[in-house]
N, C-alpha and C positions, 0 to 999 in steps of 0.2 A: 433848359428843361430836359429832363432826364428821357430817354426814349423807352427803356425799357426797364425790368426791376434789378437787369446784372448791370444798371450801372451804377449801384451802387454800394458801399462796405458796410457793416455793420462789425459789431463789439458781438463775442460769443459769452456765454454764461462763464468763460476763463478769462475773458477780459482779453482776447486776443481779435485784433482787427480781418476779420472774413470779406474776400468778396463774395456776392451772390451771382455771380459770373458760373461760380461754382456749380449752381445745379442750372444751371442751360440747359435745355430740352427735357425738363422734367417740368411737372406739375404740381403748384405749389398750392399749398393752403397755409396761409399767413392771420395767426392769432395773438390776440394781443389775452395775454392771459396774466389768474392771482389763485393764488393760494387760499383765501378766503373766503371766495366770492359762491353766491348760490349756484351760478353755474360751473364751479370749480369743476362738480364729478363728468362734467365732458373730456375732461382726462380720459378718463375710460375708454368710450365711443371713441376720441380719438387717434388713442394709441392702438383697439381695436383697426381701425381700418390704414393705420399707419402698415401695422405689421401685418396684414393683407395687401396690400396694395402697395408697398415700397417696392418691392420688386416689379412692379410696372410702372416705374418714374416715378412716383408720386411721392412728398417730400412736405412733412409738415413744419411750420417754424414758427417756433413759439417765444412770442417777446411778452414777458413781464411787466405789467404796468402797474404804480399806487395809485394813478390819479381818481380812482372811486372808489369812492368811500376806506380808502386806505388798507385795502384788501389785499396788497402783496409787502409786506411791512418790509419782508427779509430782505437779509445779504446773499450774493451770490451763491455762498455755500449751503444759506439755507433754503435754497428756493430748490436749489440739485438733490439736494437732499429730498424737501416735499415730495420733488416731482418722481425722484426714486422709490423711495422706499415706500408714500403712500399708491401710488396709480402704476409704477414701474416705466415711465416716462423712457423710450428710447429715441422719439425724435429729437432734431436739434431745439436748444434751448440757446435764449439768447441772452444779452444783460439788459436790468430793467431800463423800459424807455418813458418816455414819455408819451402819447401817441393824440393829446389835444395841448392847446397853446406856444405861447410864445417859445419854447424849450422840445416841441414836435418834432420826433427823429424825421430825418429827410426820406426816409423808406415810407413811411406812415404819411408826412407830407404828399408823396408823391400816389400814395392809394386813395388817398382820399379825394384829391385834385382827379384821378382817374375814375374814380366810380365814387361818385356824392352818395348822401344817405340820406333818411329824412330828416336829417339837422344838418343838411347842406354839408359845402364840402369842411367847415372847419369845426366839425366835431363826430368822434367817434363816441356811439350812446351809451356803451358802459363795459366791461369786460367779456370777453369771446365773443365779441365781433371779427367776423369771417372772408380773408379776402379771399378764392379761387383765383390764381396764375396762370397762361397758358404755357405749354412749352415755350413759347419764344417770347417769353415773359410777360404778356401782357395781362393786366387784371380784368378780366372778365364778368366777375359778379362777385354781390357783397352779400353778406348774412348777417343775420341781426342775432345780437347774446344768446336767446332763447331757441333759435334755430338748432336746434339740435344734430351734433354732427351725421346720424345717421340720415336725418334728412334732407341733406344735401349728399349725399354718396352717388346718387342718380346724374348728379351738374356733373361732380368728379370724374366717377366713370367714361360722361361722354367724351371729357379732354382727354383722361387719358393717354 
């Protein structure tokens, strides 16, 4: 079992293999995100306190999911594209995952095995669900779709 979240690689929205080794000592917020979705315009909020707060570690990472209701239909190009051109997305973006069933990236396995939710640990309840990381990588606390990123800035803040 994995001990912390830099042990493991992920695929970036270029299709090139990342460790998360990479941001050690930073504070992560880990979203599983879609282009479609009702709470798609948390792009906003989120890119808002990205670029506030990156310069004090803080590191959002955003994995693209279809598996509800088939609300990230695109190809990698067109997701970078959404994520540009509609919200101006600058945090990292990753390649779509899966993040419930048998095909569960092992990043997504291992948040959910660390902070269950109220559908237990083998289901995430539907897009921009919220992990917070602390610096030395451990998930801390989870947020629910509708959790809107500004109110959770107060959690954030205090890892910082």
């Amino acid at each position: 079992m994995a001990k912390s979240i830099y042990d493991f690689e992920v695929i970036d929205i270029n299709g090139k293999s990342q460790s998360l080794k990479q941001y050690e000592g930073k504070t992560l917020l880990i979203v599983n995100v879609a282009s479609k979705c009702g709470f798609t315009p948390q792009y906003t909020e989120l890119e808002q306190i990205y670029k506030e707060y990156k310069d004090q570690g803080l590191e959002i990472l955003a994995f693209p999911c279809n598996q509800f209701g088939a609300q990230e239909p695109g190809d990698a190009e067109e997701i970078k594209k959404f994520c540009s051109l509609t919200y101006d997305v600058s945090f990292p973006l990753f390649a779509k995952v899966d993040v419930n069933g048998k095909s569960t990236a092992p990043v997504y396995s291992y948040l959910k095995e660390s902070l269950p939710g109220i559908l237990g640990t083998q289901a995430i309840k539907w897009n921009f669900t919220k992990f917070l990381v602390n610096k030395e990588g451990q998930p801390v606390e989870r947020y629910a779709p509708n959790d809107k990123p500004g109110e959770i800035l107060k959690d954030i803040k205090k890892i910082l």
